[in-house]
C-alpha positions, 0 to 999 in steps of 0.5 A, spaced: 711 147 037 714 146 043 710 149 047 702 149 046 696 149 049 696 142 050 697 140 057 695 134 062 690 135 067 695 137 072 698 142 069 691 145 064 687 150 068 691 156 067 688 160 074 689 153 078 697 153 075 700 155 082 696 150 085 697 144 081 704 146 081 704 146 088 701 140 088 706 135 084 711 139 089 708 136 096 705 129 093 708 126 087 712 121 088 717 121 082 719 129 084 725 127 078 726 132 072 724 125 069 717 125 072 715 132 071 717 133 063 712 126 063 706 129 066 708 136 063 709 134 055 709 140 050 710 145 055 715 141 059 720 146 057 717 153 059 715 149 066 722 147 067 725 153 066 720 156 070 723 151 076 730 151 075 730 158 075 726 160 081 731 159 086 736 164 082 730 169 082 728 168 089 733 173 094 735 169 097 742 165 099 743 159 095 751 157 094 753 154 088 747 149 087 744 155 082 749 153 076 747 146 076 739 149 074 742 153 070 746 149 066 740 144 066 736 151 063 742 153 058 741 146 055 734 146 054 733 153 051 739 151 045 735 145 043 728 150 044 732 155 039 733 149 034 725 148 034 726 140 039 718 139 040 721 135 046 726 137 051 732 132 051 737 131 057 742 127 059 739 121 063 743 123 070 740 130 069 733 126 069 735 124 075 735 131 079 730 132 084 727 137 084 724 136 090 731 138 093 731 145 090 724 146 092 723 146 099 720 149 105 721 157 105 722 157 097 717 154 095 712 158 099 715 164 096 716 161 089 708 159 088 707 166 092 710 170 085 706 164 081 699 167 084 701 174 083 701 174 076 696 169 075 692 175 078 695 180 074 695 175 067 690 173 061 691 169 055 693 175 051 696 174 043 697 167 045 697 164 037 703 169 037 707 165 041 708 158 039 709 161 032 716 158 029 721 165 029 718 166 036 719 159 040 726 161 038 727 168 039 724 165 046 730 160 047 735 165 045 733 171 050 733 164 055 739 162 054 742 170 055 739 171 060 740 164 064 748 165 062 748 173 065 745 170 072 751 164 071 756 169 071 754 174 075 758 175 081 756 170 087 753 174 092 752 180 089 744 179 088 745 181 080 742 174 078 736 175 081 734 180 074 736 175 069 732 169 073 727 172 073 727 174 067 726 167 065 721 166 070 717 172 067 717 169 061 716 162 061 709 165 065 708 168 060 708 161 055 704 157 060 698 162 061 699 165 054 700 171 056 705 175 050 704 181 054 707 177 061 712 174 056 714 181 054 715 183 060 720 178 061 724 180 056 724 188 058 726 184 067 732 181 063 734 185 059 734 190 064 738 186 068 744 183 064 744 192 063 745 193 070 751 186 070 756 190 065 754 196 068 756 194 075 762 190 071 765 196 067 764 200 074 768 195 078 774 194 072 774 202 072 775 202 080 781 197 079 784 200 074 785 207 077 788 204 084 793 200 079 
């Protein structure tokens, strides 16, 4: 499946993950999308998403950069729906630093979030989650949720809830967590259900001055 228990020494130890993550952001040398799907292999998927969508999840101003981290997830999800057992991206996306989206401040509160549910999570139902209709029902919630946090109005702060939908979920893969991943899924959905409604309000509004 695309996601296993399978994984490389540094990411294997589900209580040391925020750690080892941690440390291949300070001290890996190649801190590309390239060097970090070769040392995640079958979990390389939910990590990057994890990665990719922290910086909307984080509160925090992050300009336009956000929608380059989501394309990147947007792409990766699809292929996850179509059951690829590895991820594929152009080879000037393999190039991105990940480095450059994880420094200083968002790091520290990225790894912070890690740990908190590190704390809180156990490996519960995990056979449940690499089984074929889920890894696609996986990419699919993904994908939805990701192209809501795109299309949320800059600013406004209605990305945060779908990102960290992503984020939750991918968590829940990694430390084999279905009621992690579950959890995910109600952040998502609860988020694209604020999205139309902020959306329906504002359309209201200006249909009423005009």
């Amino acid at each position: 499946m695309a996601y296993s228990r399978t994984m490389p020494k540094q990411f294997s130890d589900q209580e040391a993950f925020s750690k080892s993550l941690n440390h291949w952001l300070k001290t890996s040398k190649d801190k590309t999308l390239r060097g970090l799907i070769e040392v995640t292999a079958e979990k390389s998927f939910a990590i990057i998403f994890l990665i990719m969508m922290a910086l909307p999840a984080l509160p925090i101003p992050t300009g336009g950069v956000t929608h380059v981290t989501e394309l990147i997830t947007v792409l990766g999800s699809i292929q996850l729906i179509f059951g690829r057992r590895t991820i594929w991206l152009p080879d000037r996306w393999l190039k991105v630093d990940v480095g450059k989206f994880m420094t200083g401040k968002a790091v520290t509160k990225f790894i912070g979030v890690i740990e908190w549910f590190e704390r809180k999570s156990r490996r519960r139902w995990s056979a449940f989650l690499v089984q074929r209709p889920v890894v696609s029902f996986s990419g699919l919630s993904i994908t939805c949720f990701t192209i809501a946090a795109f299309v949320a109005v800059p600013f406004s702060g209605l990305d945060t809830l779908p990102a960290l939908g992503v984020v939750v979920m991918s968590l829940g893969i990694i430390l084999e967590d279905t009621y992690l991943w579950l959890a995910g899924i109600v952040i998502g959905s609860v988020g694209i259900g604020i999205e139309i409604a902020a959306g329906t309000a504002l359309y209201s509004g200006i249909t009423h001055l005009f």
